[in-house]
VOMARMAR-345320 format. One line per 3 residues: number of its first residue (from 1); for each residue x, y, z of N, C-alpha, C, O. Coordinates in nm, 2 decimals. Layout:
<atoms>
NUM) X:Y:Z:X:Y:Z:X:Y:Z:X:Y:Z  ...
</atoms>
This chain:
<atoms>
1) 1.24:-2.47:2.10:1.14:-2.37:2.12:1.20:-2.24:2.16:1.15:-2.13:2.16  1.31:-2.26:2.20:1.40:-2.13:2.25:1.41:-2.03:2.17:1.35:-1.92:2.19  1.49:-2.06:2.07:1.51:-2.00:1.94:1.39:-1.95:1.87:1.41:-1.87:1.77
4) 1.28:-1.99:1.91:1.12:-2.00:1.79:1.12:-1.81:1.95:1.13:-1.69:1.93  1.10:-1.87:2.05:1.06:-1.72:2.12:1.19:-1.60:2.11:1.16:-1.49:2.13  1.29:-1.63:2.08:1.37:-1.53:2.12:1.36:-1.48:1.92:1.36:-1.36:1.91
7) 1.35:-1.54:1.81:1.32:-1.48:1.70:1.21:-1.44:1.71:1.22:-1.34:1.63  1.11:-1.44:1.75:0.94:-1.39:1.81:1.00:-1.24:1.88:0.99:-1.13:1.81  1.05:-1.24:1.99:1.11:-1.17:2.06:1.14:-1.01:1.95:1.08:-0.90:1.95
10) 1.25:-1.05:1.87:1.29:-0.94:1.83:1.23:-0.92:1.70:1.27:-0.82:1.63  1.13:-1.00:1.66:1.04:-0.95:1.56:0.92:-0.85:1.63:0.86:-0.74:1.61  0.93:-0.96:1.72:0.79:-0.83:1.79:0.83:-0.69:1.84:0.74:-0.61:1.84
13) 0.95:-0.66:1.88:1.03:-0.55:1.86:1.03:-0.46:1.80:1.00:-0.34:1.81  1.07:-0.55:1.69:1.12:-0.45:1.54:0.97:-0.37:1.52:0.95:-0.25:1.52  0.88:-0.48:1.51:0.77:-0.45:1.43:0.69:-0.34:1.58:0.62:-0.24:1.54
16) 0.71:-0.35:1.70:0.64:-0.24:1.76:0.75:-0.09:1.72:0.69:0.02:1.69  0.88:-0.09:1.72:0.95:0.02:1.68:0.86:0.11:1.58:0.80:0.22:1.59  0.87:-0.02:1.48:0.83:0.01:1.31:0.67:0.09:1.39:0.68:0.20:1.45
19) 0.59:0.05:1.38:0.47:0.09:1.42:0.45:0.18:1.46:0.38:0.27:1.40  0.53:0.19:1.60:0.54:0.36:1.68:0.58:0.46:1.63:0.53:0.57:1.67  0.67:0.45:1.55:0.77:0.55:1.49:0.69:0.59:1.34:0.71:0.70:1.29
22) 0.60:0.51:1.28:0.53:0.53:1.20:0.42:0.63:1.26:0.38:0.73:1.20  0.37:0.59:1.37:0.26:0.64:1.41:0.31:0.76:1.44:0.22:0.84:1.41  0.41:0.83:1.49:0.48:0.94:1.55:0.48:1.03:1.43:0.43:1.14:1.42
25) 0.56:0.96:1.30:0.54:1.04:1.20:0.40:1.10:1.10:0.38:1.20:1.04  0.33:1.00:1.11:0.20:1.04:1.07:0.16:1.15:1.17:0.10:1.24:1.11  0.17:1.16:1.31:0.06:1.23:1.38:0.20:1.41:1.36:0.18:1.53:1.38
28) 0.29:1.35:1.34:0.40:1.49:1.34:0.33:1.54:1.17:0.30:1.66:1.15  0.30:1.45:1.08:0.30:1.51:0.93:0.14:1.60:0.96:0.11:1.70:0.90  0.04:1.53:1.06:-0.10:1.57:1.05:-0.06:1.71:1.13:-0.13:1.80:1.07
31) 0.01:1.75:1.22:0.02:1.83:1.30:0.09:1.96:1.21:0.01:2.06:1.20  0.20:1.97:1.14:0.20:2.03:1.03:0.14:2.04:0.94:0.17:2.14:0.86  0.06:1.97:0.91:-0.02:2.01:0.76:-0.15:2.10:0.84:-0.22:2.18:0.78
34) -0.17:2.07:0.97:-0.28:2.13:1.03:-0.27:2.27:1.03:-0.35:2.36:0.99  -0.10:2.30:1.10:-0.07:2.44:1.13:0.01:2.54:0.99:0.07:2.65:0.97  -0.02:2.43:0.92:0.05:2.54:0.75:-0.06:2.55:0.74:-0.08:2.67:0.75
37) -0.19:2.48:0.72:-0.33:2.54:0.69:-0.37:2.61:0.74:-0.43:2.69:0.66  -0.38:2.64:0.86:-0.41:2.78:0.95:-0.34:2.83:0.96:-0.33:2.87:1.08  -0.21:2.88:0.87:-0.11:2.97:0.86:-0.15:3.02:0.66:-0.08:3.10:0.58
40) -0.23:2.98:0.64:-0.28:3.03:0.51:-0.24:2.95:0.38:-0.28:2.97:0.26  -0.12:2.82:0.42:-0.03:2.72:0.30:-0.08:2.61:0.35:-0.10:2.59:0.46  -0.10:2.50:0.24:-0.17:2.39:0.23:-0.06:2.31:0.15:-0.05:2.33:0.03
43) 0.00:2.22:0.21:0.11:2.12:0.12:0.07:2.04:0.01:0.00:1.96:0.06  0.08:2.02:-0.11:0.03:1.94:-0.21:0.06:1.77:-0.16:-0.01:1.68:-0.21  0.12:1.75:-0.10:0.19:1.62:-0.06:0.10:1.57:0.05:0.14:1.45:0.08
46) -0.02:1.62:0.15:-0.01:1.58:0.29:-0.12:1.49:0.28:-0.13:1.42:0.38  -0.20:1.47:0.19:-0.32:1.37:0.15:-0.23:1.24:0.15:-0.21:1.16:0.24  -0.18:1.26:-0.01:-0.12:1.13:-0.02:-0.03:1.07:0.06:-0.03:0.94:0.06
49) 0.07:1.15:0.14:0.14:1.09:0.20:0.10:1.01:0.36:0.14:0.90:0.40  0.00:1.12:0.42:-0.10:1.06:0.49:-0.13:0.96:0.48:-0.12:0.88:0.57  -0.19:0.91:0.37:-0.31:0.80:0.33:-0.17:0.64:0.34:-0.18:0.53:0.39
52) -0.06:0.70:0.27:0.03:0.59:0.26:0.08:0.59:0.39:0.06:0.47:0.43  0.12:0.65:0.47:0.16:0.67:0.62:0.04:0.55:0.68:0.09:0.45:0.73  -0.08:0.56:0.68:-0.16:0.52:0.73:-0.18:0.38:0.69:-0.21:0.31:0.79
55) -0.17:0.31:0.54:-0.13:0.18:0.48:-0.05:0.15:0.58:-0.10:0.09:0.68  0.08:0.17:0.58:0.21:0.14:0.65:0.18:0.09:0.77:0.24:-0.01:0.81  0.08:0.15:0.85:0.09:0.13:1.02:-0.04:0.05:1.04:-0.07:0.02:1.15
58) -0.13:0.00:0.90:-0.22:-0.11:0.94:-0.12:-0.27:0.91:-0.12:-0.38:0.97  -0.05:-0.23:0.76:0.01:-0.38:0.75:0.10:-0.38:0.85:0.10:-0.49:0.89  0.18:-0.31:0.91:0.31:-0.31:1.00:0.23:-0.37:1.16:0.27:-0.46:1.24
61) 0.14:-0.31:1.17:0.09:-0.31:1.31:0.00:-0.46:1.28:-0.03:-0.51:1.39  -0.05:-0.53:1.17:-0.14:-0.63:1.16:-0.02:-0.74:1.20:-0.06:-0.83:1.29  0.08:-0.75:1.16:0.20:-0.83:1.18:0.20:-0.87:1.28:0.18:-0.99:1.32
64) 0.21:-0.78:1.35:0.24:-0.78:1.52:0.14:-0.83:1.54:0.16:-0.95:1.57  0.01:-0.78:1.53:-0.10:-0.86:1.59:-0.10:-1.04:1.56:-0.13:-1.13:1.63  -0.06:-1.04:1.40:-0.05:-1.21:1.42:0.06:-1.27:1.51:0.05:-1.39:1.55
67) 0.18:-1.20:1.55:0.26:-1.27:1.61:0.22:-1.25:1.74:0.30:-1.30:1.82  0.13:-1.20:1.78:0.08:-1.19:1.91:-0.04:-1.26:1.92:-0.08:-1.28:2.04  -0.11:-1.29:1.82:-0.24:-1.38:1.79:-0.36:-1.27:1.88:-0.44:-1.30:1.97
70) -0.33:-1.15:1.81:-0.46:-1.04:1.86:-0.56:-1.04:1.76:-0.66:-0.97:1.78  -0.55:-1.08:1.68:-0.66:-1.07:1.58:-0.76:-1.12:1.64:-0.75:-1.20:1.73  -0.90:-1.05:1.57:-1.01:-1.12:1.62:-1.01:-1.32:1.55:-0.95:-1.37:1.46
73) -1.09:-1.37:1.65:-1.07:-1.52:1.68:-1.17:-1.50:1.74:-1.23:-1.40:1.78  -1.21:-1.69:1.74:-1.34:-1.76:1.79:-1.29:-1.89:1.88:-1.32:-2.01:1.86  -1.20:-1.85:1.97:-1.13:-1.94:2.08:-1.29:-1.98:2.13:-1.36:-2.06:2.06
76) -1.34:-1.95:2.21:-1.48:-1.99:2.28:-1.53:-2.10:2.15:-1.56:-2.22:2.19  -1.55:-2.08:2.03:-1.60:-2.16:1.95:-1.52:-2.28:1.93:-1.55:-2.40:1.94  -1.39:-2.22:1.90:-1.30:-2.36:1.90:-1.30:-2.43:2.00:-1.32:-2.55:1.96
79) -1.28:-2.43:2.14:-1.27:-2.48:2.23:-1.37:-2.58:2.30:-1.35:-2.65:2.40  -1.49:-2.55:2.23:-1.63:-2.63:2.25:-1.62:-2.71:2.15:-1.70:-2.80:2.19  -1.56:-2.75:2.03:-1.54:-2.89:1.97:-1.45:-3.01:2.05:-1.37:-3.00:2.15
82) -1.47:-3.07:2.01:-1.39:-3.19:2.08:-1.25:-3.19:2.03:-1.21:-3.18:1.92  -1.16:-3.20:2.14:-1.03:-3.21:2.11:-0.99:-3.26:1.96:-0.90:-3.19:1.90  -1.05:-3.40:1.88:-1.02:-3.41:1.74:-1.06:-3.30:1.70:-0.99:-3.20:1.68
85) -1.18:-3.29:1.67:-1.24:-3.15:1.57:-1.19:-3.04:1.57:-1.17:-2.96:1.48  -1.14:-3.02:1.72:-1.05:-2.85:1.78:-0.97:-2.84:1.65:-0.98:-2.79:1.54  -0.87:-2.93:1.71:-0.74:-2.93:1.60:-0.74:-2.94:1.49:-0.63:-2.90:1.44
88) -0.82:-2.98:1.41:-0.83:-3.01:1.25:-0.91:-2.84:1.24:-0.84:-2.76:1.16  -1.03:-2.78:1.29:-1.06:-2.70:1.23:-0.91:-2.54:1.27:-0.89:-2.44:1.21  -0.87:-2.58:1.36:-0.74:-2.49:1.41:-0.62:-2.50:1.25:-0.56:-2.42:1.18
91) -0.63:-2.66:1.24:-0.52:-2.68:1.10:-0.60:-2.56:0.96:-0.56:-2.49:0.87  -0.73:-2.60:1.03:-0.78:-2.57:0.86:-0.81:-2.39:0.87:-0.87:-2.34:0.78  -0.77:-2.33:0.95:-0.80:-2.22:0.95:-0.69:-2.13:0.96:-0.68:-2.00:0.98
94) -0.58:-2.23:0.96:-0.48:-2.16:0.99:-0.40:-2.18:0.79:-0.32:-2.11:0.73  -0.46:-2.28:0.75:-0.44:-2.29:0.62:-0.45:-2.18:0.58:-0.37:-2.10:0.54  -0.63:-2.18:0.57:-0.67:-2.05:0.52:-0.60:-1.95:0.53:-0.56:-1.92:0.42
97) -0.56:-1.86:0.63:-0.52:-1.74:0.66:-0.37:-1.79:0.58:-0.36:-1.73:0.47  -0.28:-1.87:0.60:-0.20:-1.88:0.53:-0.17:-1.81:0.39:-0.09:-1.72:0.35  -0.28:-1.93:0.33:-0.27:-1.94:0.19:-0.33:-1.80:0.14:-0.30:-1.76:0.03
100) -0.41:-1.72:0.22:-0.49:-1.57:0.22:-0.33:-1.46:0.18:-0.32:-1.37:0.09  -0.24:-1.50:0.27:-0.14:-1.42:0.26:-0.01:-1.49:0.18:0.09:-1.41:0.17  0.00:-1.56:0.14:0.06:-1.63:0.03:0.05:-1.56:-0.11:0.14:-1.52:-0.18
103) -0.12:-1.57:-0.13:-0.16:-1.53:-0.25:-0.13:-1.35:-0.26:-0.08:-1.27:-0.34  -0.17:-1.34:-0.14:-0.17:-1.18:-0.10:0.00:-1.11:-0.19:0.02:-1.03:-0.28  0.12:-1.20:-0.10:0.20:-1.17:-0.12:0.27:-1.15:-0.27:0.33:-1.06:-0.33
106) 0.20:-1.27:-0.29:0.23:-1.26:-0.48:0.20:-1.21:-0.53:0.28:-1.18:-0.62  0.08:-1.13:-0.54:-0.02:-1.01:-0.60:0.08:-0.86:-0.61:0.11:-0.78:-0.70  0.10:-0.88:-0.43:0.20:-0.76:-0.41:0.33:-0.73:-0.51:0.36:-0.62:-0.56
109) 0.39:-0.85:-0.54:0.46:-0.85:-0.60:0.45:-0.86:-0.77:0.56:-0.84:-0.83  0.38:-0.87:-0.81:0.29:-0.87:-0.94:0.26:-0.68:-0.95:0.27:-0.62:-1.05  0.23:-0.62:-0.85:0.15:-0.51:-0.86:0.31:-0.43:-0.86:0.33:-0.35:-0.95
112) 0.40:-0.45:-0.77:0.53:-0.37:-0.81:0.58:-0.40:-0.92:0.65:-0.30:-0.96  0.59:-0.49:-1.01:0.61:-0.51:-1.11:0.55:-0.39:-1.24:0.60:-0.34:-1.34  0.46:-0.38:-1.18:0.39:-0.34:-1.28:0.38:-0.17:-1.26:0.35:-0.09:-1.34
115) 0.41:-0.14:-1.14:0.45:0.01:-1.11:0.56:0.05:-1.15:0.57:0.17:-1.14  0.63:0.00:-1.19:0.80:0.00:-1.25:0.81:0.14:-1.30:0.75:0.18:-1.40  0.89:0.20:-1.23:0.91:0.37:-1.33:0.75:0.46:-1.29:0.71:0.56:-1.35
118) 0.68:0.38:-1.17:0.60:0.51:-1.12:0.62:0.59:-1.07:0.73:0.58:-1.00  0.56:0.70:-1.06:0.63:0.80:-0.92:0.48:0.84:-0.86:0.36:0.81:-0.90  0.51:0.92:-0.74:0.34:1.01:-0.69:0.30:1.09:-0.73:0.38:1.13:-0.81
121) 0.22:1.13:-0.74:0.15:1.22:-0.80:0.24:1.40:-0.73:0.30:1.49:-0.78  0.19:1.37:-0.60:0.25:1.49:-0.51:0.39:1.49:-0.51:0.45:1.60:-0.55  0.45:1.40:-0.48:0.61:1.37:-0.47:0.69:1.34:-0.58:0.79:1.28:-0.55
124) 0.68:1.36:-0.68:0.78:1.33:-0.81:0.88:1.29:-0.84:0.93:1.28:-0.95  0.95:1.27:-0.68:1.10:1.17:-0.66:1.13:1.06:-0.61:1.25:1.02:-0.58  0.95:0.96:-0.59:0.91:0.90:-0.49:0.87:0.78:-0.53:0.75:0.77:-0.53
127) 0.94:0.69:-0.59:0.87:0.60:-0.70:0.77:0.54:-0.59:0.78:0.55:-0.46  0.63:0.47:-0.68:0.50:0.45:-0.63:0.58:0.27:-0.57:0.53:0.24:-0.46  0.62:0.23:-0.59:0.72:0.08:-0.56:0.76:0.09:-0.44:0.75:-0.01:-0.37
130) 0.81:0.19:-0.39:0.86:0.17:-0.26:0.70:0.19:-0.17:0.67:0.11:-0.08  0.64:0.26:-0.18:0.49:0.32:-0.12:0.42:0.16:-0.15:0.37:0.11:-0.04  0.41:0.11:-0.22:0.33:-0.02:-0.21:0.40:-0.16:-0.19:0.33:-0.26:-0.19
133) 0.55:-0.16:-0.18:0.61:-0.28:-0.13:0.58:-0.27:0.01:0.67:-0.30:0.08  0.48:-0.25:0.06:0.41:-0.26:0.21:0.34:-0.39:0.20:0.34:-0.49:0.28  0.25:-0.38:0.03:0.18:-0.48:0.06:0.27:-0.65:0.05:0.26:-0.72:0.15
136) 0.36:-0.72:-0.07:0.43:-0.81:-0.03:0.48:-0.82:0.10:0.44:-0.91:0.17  0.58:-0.71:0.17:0.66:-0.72:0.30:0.53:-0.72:0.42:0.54:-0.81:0.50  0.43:-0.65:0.42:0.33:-0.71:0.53:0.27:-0.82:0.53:0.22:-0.87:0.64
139) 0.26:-0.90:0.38:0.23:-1.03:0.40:0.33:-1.11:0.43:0.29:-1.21:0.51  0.41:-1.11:0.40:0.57:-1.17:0.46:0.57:-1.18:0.59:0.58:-1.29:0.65  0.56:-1.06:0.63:0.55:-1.06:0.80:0.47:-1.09:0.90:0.49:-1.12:1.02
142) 0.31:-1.09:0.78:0.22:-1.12:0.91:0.24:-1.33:0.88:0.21:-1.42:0.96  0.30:-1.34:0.74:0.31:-1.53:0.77:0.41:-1.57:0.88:0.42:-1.67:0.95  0.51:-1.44:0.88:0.65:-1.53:1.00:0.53:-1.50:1.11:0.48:-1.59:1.17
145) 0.49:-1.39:1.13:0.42:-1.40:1.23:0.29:-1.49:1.30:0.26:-1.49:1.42  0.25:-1.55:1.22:0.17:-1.65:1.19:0.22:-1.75:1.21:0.17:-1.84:1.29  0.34:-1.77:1.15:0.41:-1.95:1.18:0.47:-1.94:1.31:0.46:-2.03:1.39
148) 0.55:-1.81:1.34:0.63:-1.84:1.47:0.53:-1.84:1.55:0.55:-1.94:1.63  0.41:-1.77:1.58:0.33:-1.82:1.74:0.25:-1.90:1.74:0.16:-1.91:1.83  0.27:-2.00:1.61:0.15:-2.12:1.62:0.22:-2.24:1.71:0.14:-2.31:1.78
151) 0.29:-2.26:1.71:0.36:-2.42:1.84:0.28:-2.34:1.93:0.16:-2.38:1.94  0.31:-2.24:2.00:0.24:-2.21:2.16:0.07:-2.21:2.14:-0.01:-2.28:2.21  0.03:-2.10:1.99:-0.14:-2.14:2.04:-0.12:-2.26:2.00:-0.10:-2.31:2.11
154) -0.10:-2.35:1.91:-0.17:-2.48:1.89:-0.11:-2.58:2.02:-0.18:-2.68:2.03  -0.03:-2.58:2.09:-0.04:-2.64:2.22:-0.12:-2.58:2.34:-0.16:-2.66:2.44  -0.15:-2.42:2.34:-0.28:-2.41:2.42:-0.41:-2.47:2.39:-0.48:-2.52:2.48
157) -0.42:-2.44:2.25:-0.57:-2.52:2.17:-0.61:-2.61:2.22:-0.72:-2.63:2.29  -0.47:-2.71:2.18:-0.50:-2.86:2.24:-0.50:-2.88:2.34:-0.54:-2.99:2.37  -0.46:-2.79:2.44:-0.46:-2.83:2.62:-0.60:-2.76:2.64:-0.62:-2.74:2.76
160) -0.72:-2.70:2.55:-0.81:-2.64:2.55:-0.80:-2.51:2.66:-0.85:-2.52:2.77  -0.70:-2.38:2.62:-0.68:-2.32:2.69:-0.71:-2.20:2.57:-0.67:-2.21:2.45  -0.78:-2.09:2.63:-0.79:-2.01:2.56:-0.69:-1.89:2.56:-0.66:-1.85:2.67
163) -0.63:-1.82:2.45:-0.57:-1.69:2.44:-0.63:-1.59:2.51:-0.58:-1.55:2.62  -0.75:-1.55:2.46:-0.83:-1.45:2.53:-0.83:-1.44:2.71:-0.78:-1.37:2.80  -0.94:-1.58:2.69:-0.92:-1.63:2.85:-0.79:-1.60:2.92:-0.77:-1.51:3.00
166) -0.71:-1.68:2.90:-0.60:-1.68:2.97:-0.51:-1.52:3.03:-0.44:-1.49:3.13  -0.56:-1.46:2.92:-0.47:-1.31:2.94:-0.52:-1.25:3.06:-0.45:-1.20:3.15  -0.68:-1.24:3.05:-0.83:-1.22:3.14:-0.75:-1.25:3.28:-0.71:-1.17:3.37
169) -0.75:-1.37:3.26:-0.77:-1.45:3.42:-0.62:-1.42:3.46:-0.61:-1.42:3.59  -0.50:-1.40:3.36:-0.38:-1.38:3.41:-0.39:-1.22:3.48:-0.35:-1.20:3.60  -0.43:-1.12:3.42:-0.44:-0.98:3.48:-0.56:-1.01:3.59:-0.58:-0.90:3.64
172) -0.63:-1.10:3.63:-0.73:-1.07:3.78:-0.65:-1.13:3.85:-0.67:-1.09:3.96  -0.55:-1.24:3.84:-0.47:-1.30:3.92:-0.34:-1.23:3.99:-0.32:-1.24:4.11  -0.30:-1.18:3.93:-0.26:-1.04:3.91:-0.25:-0.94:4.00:-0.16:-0.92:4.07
175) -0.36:-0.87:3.99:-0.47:-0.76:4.06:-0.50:-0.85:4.20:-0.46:-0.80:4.31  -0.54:-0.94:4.20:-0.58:-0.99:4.29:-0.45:-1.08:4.43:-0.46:-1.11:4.55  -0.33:-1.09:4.32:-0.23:-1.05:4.43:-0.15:-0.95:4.48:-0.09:-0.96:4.58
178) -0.16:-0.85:4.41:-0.15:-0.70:4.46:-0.23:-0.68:4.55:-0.20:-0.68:4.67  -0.36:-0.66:4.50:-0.44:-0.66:4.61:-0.48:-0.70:4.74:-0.55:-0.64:4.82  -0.42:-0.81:4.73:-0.42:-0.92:4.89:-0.33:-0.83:4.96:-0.38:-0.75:5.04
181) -0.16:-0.82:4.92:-0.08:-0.77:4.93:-0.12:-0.64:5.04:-0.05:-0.60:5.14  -0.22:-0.61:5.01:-0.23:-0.41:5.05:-0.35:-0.47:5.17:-0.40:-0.40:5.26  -0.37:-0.59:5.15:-0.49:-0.65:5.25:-0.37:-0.66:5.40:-0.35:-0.62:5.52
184) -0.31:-0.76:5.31:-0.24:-0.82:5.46:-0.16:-0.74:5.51:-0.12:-0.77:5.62  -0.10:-0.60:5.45:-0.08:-0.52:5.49:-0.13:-0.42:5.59:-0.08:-0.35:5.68  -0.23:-0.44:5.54:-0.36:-0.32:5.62:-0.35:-0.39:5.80:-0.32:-0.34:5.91
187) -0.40:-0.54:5.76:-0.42:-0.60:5.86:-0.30:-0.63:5.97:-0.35:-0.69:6.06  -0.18:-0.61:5.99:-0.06:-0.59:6.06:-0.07:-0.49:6.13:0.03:-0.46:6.19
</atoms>
């Protein structure tokens, strides 16, 4: 399991880097394209590259979310079946999303295929292949992300422990020992 968190570790890393630094440049490309426009110049490039900027930091940032298991979920629902049922419908849902991004990935790769020798419209030295190998490599990423944090939820599942919950009750626990803290302090 060591090895499963410390490769978790530096995926989740990479991929918050990747994210932030996406998000930095998007809000740097909006910020100039704002102030050439009210300088009277309007870039032919800032639409499209925008729009792909913004691709980039949903599949990059969705990643992270599966390896962090932030997506939306129905823990409360799962955790009200009975321990057999929990787990089979946890198997079968986790198939799903799987096989969702499986297929996904191959498409991706089918669709660069077939962009071969595109370019942008705005950019004309930009083949359209690199702008859409987001979609393969985000499905890539969000399955490692998917397979590496399933040992931990699916042993919370089964110990009927919720993700959500647990985070909840971990930050009032939290709070609530700081807070003693500044109590028994006071009271001295």
């Amino acid at each position: 399991m060591d090895i499963l968190n410390r490769i978790s570790a530096v995926m989740a890393l990479l991929l918050e880097w990747i994210t932030v630094a996406l998000m930095v440049a998007l809000t740097g490309v909006v910020i100039v394209a704002v102030l050439a426009r009210l300088l009277g110049e309007s870039f032919s490039w800032y639409d499209e590259v925008a729009a792909i900027m913004l691709a980039w930091i949903t599949y990059y940032g969705s990643a992270l979310a599966a390896l962090k298991r932030r997506h939306i979920g129905f823990d409360t629902v799962l955790l009200a079946l009975p321990p057999r049922w929990r787990m089979a419908a946890l198997a079968f849902g986790e198939a799903v999303v799987l096989t969702f991004f499986v297929l996904m990935a191959q498409a991706g790769f089918q669709v660069l295929a077939i962009l071969e020798g595109s370019y942008l419209v705005s950019l004309t030295w930009v083949p359209v292949q690199l702008t859409q190998s987001v979609i393969p490599v985000g499905a890539i990423l969000f399955i490692a992300g998917q397979l590496l944090s399933l040992p931990d939820y699916w042993s919370k599942t089964a110990r009927g422990i919720s993700l959500e919950h647990a985070e909840i009750e971990e930050e009032v626990d939290t709070e609530m020992h700081k807070n003693a803290g500044h109590v028994v302090g006071e009271v001295r």
